[in-house]
N, C-alpha and C positions, 0 to 999 in steps of 0.2 A: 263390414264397414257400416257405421252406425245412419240413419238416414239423415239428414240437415232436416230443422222444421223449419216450414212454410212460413216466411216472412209476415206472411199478410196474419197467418192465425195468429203467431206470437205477439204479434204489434196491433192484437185485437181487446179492447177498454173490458175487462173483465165485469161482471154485476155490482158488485162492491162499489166500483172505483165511477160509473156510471152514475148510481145511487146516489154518492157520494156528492157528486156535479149537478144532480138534480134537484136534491136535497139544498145546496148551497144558494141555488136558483131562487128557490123557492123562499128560504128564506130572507134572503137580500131584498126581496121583491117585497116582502110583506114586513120589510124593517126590522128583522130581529125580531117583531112582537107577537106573541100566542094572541092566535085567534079568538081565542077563549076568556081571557082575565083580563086581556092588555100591556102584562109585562113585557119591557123591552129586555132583550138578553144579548143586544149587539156586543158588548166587553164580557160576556161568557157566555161565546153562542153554541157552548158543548148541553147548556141544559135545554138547549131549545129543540125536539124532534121534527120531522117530518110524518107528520102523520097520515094513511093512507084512509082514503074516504072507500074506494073498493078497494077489498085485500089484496097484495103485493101478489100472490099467486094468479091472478088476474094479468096475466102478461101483456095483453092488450091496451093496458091502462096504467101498469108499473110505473112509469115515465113521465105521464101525463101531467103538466101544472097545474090543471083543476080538480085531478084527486087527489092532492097532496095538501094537506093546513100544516101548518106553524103549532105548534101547541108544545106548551112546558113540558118535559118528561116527566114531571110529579107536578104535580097533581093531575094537570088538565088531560095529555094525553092516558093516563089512566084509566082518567073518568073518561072518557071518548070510548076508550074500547068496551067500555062495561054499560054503554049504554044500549037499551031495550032498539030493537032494529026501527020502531016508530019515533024516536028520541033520535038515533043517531041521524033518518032520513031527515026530522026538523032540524035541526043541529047544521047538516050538510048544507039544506035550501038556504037556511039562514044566511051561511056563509060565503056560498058560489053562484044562491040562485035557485029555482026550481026547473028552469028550463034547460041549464047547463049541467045541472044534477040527471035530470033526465036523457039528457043525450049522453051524460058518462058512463050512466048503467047503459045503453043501450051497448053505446064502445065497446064495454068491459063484456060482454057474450060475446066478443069475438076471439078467435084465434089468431095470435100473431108470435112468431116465430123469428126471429132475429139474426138476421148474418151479421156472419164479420164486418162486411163491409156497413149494415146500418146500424152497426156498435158505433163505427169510426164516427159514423154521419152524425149520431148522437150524440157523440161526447163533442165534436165537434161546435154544433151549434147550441150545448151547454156551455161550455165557455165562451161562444160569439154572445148570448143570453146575458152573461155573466159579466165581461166587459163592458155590454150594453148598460148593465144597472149601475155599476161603480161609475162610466161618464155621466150617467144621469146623477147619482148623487154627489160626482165632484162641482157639478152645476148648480147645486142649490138645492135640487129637490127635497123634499121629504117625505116620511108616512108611506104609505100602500102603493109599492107603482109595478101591482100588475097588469094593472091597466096599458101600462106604457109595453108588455109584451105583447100582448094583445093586438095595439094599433101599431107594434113592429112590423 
């Protein structure tokens, strides 16, 4: 007789689908618009990427909202990855800060390993994040409201 799988593993937010949630975060937060040119891509936010300030194999920081920019997928996030590691660090300060840039590399040395259970917790409070931005922008707001996760 075959085994049952474990409820909790199956109904565990796979990487993809996580990404996915973070990725949407992030961009809603920063309007649709690449950090880099200024283009708004809200009515085609498939050209918009999420671009990873520490590389995605960095699992400690995969997730993270402040490694993550908005950037065009042509040209800008292109040019992001082909940048000289002294480019990409001004680039990042530019963008997040020097001091927020410094404690993300620190983050990003560490090890972290994910249960099931802080898959759930994550996608979770992606879409609590997520709801959060869409009331904020049925109210009026506009423009950059990372800010508004931040003082969540």
């Amino acid at each position: 007789m075959p085994k049952k799988k474990d409820k909790r593993i199956a109904n565990t937010p796979k990487a993809a689908y996580l990404w996915s949630l973070c990725s949407k975060v992030v961009r809603e937060a920063d309007d649709y618009t690449c950090r880099k040119c200024g283009k708004n891509w809200r009515y085609e936010p498939g050209f918009l990427d999420g671009a990873h300030c520490e590389g995605r194999r960095k699992g400690s920081v995969k997730y993270v909202y402040t490694n993550v920019l908005s950037l065009c997928r042509i040209p800008c996030h292109s040019w992001f990855d082909e940048l000289s590691s002294y480019d990409h660090n001004d680039f990042v300060c530019e963008q997040i800060g020097e001091e927020a840039y410094e404690a993300l590399k620190l983050q990003a040395r560490g090890m972290l390993k994910l249960t099931p259970s802080d898959k759930r917790e994550l996608a979770r409070g992606f879409r609590e994040d997520l709801a959060f931005l869409h009331k904020c922008r049925a109210t009026g707001e506009t423009g950059n409201l990372r800010h508004r996760l931040e003082e969540k």
